[in-house]
C-alpha distance (Angstrom), angle and dihedral (degrees) to the residues before:
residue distance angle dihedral
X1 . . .
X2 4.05 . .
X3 3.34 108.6 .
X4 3.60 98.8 -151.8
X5 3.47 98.8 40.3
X6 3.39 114.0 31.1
X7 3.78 102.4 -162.4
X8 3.90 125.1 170.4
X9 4.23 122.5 -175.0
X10 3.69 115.2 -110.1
X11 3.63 98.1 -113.5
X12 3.92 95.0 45.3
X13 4.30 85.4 43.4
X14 4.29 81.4 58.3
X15 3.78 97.9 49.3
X16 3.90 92.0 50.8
X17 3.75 89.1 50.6
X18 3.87 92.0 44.8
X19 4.15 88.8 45.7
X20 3.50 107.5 44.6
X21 3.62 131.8 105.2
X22 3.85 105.2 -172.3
X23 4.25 111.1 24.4
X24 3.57 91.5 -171.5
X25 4.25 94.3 50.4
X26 3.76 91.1 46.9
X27 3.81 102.6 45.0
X28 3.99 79.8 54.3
X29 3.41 99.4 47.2
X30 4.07 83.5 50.3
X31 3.80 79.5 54.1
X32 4.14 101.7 47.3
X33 3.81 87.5 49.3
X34 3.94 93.2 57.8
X35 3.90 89.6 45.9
X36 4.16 79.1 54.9
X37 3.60 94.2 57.3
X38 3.83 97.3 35.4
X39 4.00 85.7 58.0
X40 3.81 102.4 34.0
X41 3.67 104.8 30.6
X42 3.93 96.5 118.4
X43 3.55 92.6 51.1
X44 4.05 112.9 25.7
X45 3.95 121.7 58.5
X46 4.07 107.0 -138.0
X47 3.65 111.6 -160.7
X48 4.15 134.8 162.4
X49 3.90 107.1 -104.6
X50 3.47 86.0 -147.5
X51 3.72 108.8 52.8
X52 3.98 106.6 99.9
X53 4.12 84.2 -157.0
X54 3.74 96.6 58.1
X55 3.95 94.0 37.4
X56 3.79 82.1 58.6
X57 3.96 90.4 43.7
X58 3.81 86.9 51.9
X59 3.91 110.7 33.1
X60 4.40 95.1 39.4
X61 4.40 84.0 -126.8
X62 3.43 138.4 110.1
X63 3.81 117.7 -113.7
X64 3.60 83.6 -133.5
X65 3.77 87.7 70.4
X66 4.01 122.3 111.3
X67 3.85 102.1 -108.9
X68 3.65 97.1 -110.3
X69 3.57 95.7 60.0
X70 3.75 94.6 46.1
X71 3.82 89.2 52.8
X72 3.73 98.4 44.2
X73 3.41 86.5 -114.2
X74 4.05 106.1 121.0
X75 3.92 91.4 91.1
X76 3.95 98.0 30.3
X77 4.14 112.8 122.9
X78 3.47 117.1 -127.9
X79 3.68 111.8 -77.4
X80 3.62 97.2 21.6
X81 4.09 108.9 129.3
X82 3.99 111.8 -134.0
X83 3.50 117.3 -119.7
X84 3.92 125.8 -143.9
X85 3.77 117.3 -112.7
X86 3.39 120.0 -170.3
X87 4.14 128.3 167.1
X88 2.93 128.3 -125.4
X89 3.74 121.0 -113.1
């Protein structure tokens, strides 16, 4: 999300129209989340969940990879609780 300029692709600006529920709640949830990053910037990392490129960025794993492996999970015992990991840049 630019701050700035907020800026949204046409195609991506018709799906948001075509999947919301409440115009007026989502355009100011857009607008609480850049009031997060204008305040927290220094010390919180804001990233899409759904953009493969900066879950890549963030986790050090291809999206390709089974889930287990991504999440550190493959060797895990039952009951264990993963743990995020992510490097730093």
């Amino acid at each position: 999300m630019d701050i700035d300029k907020p800026y949204c692709t046409p195609g991506l600006r018709l799906y948001q129209i075509m999947m919301q529920k409440e115009r007026d709640a989502r355009l100011i949830n857009q607008e609480r989340l850049r009031g997060l990053i204008r305040g927290y910037k220094q010390e919180i990392e804001f990233f899409c969940a759904h953009d493969p490129v900066e879950y890549e960025r963030l986790t050090g794993h291809s999206q390709r990879d089974p889930a287990g492996v991504a999440a550190g999970n493959a060797g895990a015992r039952a009951g264990e609780r993963w743990q995020p990991h992510f490097p730093k840049a």
